[in-house]
VOTORLUM-176044 format. One record per residue: residue in three letters; x, y, z of N, C-alpha, C in turn. Coordinates in steps of 0.001 Angstrom, whole numbers, m for minus. Each point is the difference from the previous one (the first is absolute). Example, Ala and Ser with C-alpha at 12.3 -4.5 7.8 and 13.67 -1.06 7.14 Angstrom:
BEGIN
<"ALA" <13190 m5690 7800> <m890 1190 0> <900 1200 0>>;
<"SER" <m350 1050 m720> <820 1190 60> <m770 1090 730>>;
This chain:
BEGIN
<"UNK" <25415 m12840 m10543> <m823 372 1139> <m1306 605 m518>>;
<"UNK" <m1401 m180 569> <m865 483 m356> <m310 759 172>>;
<"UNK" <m1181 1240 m117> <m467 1325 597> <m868 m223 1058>>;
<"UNK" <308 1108 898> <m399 m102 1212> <m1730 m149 m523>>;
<"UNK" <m997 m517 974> <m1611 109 111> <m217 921 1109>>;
<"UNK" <m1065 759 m454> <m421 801 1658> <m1520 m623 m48>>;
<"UNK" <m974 157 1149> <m939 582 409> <m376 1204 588>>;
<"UNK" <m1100 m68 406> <m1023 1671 419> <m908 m893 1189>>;
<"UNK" <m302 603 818> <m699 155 876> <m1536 701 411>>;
<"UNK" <m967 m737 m283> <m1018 1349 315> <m862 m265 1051>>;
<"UNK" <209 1093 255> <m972 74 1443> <m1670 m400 m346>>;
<"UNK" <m139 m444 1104> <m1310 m806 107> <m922 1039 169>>;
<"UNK" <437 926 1004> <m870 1157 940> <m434 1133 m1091>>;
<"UNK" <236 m167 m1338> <130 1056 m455> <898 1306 m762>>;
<"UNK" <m111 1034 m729> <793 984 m80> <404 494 1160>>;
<"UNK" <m649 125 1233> <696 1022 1197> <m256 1167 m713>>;
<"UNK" <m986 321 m573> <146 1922 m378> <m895 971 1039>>;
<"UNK" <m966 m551 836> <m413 664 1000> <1174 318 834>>;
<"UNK" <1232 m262 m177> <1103 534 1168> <224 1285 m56>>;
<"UNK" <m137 m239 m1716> <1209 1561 m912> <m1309 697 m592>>;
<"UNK" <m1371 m470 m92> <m931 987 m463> <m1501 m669 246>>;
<"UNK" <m406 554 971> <m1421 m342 492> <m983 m642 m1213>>;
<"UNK" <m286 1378 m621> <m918 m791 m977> <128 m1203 m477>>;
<"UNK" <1319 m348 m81> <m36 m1424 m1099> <m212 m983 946>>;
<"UNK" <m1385 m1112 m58> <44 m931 271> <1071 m1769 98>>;
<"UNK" <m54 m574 843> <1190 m1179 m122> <m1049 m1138 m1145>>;
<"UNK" <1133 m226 m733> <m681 m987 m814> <663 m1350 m157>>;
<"UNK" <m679 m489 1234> <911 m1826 m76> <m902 m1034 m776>>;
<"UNK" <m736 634 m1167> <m1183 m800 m802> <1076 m1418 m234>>;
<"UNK" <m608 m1058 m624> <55 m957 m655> <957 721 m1695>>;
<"UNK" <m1132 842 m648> <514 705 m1567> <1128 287 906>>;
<"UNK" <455 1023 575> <938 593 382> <1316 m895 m230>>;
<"UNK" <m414 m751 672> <1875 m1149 549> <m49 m657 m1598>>;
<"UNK" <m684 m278 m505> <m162 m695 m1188> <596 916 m1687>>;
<"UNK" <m251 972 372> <350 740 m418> <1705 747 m342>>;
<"UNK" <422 m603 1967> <1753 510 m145> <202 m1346 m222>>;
<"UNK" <m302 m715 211> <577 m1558 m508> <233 215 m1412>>;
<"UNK" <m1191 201 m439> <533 52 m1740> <801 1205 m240>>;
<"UNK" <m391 714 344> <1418 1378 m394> <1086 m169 571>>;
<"UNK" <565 m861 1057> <1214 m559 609> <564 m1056 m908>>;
<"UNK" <m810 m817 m835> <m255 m705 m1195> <1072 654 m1194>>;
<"UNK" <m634 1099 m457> <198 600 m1032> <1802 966 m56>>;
<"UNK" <149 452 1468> <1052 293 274> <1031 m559 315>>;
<"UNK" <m43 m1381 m368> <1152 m923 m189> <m94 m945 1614>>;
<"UNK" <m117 740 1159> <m416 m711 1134> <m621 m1846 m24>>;
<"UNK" <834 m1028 750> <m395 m1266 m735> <m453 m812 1652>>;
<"UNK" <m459 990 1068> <m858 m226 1348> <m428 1116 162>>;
<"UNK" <m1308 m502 609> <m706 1360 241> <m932 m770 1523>>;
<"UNK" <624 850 980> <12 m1075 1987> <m1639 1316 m9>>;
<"UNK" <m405 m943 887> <m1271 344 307> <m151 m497 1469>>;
<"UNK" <372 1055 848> <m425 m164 1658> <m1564 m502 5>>;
């Protein structure tokens, strides 16, 4: 039997940190998502869903 695969999920909209702390701006950049893709990459993750 083989080992299970996961994916990750990342939100399109952003961190959501204006919920939990004003100052921080939402950052749904382009770098941003590109960014957890490859670090979803690196953490063994072998999909990375993009709403």
């Amino acid at each position: 039997m083989s080992a299970p695969h996961y994916g990750i999920w990342v939100s399109v909209g952003g961190n959501f940190g204006p919920l939990n702390a004003p100052d921080e701006a939402i950052n749904a950049s382009y770098e941003r998502t590109r960014s957890l893709v490859f670090r979803s990459r690196s953490l063994g993750y072998v999909a990375t869903l993009v709403a």
